[in-house]
C-alpha positions in Angstrom: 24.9 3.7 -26.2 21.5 2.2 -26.8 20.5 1.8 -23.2 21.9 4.7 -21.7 19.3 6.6 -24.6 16.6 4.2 -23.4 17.8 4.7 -20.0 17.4 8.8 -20.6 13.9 8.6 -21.9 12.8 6.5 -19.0 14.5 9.0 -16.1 12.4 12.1 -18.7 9.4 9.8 -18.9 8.8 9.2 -15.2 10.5 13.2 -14.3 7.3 14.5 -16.8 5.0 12.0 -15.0 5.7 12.4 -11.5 5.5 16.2 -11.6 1.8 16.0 -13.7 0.6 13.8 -10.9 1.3 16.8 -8.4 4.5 15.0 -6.5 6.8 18.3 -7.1 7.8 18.4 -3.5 5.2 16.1 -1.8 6.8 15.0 1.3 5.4 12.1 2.3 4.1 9.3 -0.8 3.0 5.7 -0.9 3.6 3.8 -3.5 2.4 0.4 -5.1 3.2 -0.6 -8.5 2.7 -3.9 -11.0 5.6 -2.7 -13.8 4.6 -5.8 -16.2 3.7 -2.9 -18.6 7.7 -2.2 -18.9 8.8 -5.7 -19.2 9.5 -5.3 -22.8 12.0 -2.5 -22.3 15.5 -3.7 -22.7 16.9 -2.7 -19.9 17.7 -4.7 -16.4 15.2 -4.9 -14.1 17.2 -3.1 -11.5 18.1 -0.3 -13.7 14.4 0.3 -13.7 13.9 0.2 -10.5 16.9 2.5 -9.8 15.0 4.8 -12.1 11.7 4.8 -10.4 13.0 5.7 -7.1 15.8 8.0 -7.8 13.6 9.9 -10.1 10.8 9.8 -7.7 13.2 11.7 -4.7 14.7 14.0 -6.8 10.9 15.2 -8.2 10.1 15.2 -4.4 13.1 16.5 -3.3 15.3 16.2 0.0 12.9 16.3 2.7 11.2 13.3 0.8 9.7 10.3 2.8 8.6 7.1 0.4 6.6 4.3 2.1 5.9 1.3 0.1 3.9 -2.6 1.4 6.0 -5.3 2.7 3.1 -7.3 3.2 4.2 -11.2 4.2 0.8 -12.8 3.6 2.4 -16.2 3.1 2.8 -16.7 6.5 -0.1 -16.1 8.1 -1.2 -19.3 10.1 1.8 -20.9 9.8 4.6 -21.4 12.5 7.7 -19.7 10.4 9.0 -16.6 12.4 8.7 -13.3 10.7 12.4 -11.5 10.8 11.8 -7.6 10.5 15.2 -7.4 8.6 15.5 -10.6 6.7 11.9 -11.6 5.8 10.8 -10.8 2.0 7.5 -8.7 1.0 5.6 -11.4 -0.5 3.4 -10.7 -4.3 4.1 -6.8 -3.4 6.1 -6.6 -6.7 9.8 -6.0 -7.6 9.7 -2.1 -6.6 8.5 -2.7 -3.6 10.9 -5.1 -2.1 14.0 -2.8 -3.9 12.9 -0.3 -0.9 12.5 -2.4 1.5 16.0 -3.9 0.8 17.8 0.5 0.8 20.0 1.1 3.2 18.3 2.8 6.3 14.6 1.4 5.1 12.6 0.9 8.4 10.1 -1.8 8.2 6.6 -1.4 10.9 6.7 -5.0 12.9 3.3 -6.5 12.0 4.4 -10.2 10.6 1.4 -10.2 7.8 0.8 -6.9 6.5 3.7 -4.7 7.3 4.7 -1.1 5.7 8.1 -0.4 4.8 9.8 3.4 4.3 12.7 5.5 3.6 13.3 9.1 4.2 12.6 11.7 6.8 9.6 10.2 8.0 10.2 6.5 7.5 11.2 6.1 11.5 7.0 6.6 12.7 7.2 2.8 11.8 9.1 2.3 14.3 5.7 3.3 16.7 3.0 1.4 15.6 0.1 -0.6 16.7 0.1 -4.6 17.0 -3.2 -4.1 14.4 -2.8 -4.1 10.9 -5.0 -1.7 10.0 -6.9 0.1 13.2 -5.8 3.4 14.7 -2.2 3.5 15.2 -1.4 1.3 12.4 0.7 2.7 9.7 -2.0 3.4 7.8 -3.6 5.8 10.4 -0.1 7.2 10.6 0.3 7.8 7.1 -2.8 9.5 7.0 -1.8 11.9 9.6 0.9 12.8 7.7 -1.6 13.9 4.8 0.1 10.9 2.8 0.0 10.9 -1.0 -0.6 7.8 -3.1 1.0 6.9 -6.2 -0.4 4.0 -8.6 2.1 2.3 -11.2 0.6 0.2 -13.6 -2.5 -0.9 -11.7 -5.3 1.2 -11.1 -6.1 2.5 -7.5 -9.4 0.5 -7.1 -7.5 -2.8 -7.5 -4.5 -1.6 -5.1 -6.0 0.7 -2.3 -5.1 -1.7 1.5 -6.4 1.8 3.2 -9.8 0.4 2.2 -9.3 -2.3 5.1 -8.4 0.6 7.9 -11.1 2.5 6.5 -13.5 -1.1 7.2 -12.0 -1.7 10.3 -12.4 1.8 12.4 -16.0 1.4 10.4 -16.8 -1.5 12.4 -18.1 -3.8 9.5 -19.9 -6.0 11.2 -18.9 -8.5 8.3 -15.4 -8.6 9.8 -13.3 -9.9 13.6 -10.4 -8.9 15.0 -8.8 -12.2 15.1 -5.1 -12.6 17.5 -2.1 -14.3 15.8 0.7 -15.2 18.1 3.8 -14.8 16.6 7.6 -15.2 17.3 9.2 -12.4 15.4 13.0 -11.5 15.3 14.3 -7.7 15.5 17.9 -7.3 15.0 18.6 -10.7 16.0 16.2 -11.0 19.3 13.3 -12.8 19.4 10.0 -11.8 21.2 7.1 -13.4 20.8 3.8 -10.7 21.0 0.1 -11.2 19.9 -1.0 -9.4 17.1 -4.0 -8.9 15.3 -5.7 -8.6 11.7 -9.4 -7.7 10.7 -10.7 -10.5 8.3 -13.7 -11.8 7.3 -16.2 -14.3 9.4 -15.7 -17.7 8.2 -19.1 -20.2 6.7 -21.1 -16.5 6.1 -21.5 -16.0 2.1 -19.1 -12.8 2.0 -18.4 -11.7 -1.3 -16.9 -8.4 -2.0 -17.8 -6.2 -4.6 -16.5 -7.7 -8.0 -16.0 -3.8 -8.7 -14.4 -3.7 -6.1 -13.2 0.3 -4.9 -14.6 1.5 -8.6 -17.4 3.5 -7.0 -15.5 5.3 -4.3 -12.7 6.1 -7.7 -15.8 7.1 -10.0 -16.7 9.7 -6.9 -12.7 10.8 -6.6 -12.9 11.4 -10.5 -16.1 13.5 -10.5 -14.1 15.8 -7.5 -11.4 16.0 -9.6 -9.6 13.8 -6.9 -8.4 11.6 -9.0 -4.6 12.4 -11.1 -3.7 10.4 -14.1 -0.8 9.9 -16.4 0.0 7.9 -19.4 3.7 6.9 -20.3 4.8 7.5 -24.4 5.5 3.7 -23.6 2.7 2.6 -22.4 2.5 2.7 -18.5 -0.7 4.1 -16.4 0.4 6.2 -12.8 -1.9 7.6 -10.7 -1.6 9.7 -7.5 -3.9 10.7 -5.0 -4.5 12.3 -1.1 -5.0 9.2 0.9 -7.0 11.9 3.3 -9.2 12.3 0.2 -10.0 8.7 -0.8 -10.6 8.2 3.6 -13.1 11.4 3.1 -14.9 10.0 -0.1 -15.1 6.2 1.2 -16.1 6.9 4.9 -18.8 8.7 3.7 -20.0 5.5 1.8 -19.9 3.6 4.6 -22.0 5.8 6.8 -24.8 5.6 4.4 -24.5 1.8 3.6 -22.1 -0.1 6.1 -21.9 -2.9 3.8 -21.7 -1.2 0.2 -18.3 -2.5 -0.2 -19.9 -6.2 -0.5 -21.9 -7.9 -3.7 -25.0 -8.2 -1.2 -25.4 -8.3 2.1 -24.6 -11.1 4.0 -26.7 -13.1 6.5 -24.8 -12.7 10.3 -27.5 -13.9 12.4 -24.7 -16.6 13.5 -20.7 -16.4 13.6 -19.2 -20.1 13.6 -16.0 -18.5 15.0 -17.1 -17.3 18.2 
């Protein structure tokens, strides 16, 4: 009798929530999530999870589409071949690898930094570039489908990967498109494809900003950008228009191309070219 109460107040909790943060009816959401915060509930783990994500399609209701990261960082220069189906999301947290494990969940193909989804609008993941993050990447795709983002239990300028699309069609000059080759397996065939990730130049003193995204957040606050939620158990949630956060941060790197480092680097040489 105990959990199913606890159980209730966590469905009403996260219903409340989710409707504040302006997802009644948002069709298309991203979501990343650390629930350490909810640890300490007695309840299992999957139960939890169950709660998130049923609560979060019946607040958005049937014409819902939830992408979440399936990121597989762990195996980037090494020769272990990414399975679409079979390979886990790697330090993306427990709710994100309980979507990318539902039935029907369509994963995009890149073997490092892939997006998973479910719903309506899952299948454009299906169609996506061999880039991580330039145009035609899911993150360009999500944008064009005026993508929400929702924050549990970490704040959005500590867990915002449109940042790196937004660096990349920004041509950083800080950053390469390097080429993996990669055997991946798709429903049991194997291909092997070249594929491609922006990352920094190696031997230059690159160091981001130890804010991080604050500034381009502080600016989403002051626009009232920026939605916010507290749990009655203790649990942050934040949502807001990935087209927003492109808007605010693009405009930043017009000004200063490199504002999203400590200080700007010397590039007079690259050792990797």
């Amino acid at each position: 009798m105990e959990n199913n109460l606890i159980k209730k107040k966590l469905v009403n909790e996260f219903r409340d929530g989710f409707k504040k943060l302006k997802l009644y009816r948002t069709k298309n959401l991203y979501v990343t999530s650390n629930l350490k915060s909810i640890a300490h509930i007695r309840i299992y783990k999957e139960d939890k999870l169950n709660i998130i994500l049923n609560t979060l399609k019946e607040v958005m209701g049937k014409s819902f589409t939830i992408f979440s990261p399936s990121a597989s960082m762990n195996l980037c220069n090494k020769k272990i071949t990414f399975d679409l189906n079979k390979t886990p999301s790697y330090q993306m947290g427990p709710l994100a690898e309980h979507i990318r494990t539902q039935k029907n969940s369509v994963r995009s193909i890149h073997p490092y930094w892939s997006v998973c989804g479910i719903g309506k609008n899952s299948k454009i993941l299906r169609h996506v570039s061999n880039h991580s993050y330039a145009h035609g990447s899911p993150w360009s795709k999500m944008l064009d489908l005026d993508t929400t983002q929702l924050n549990i239990g970490v704040h959005p300028s500590r867990a915002v990967t449109l940042i790196h699309h937004i660096e990349t069609i920004s041509g950083v000059p800080y950053r390469f498109n390097k080429k993996f080759k990669c055997k991946v397996i798709i429903n049991k065939k194997t291909i092997h494809d070249d594929f491609f990730m922006s990352v920094f130049f190696k031997n230059q003193k690159i160091q981001k900003r130890i804010k991080l995204n604050e500034h381009f957040f502080n600016e989403m606050k002051k626009l009232n950008l920026l939605n916010n939620y507290k749990t009655s158990f203790g649990l942050n949630m934040w949502s807001f228009k990935m087209r927003d956060f492109f808007n605010v941060a693009i405009k930043y790197f017009l000004d200063d191309i490199y504002n999203y480092l400590e200080f700007r680097p010397d590039l007079s040489y690259h050792n990797d070219l």
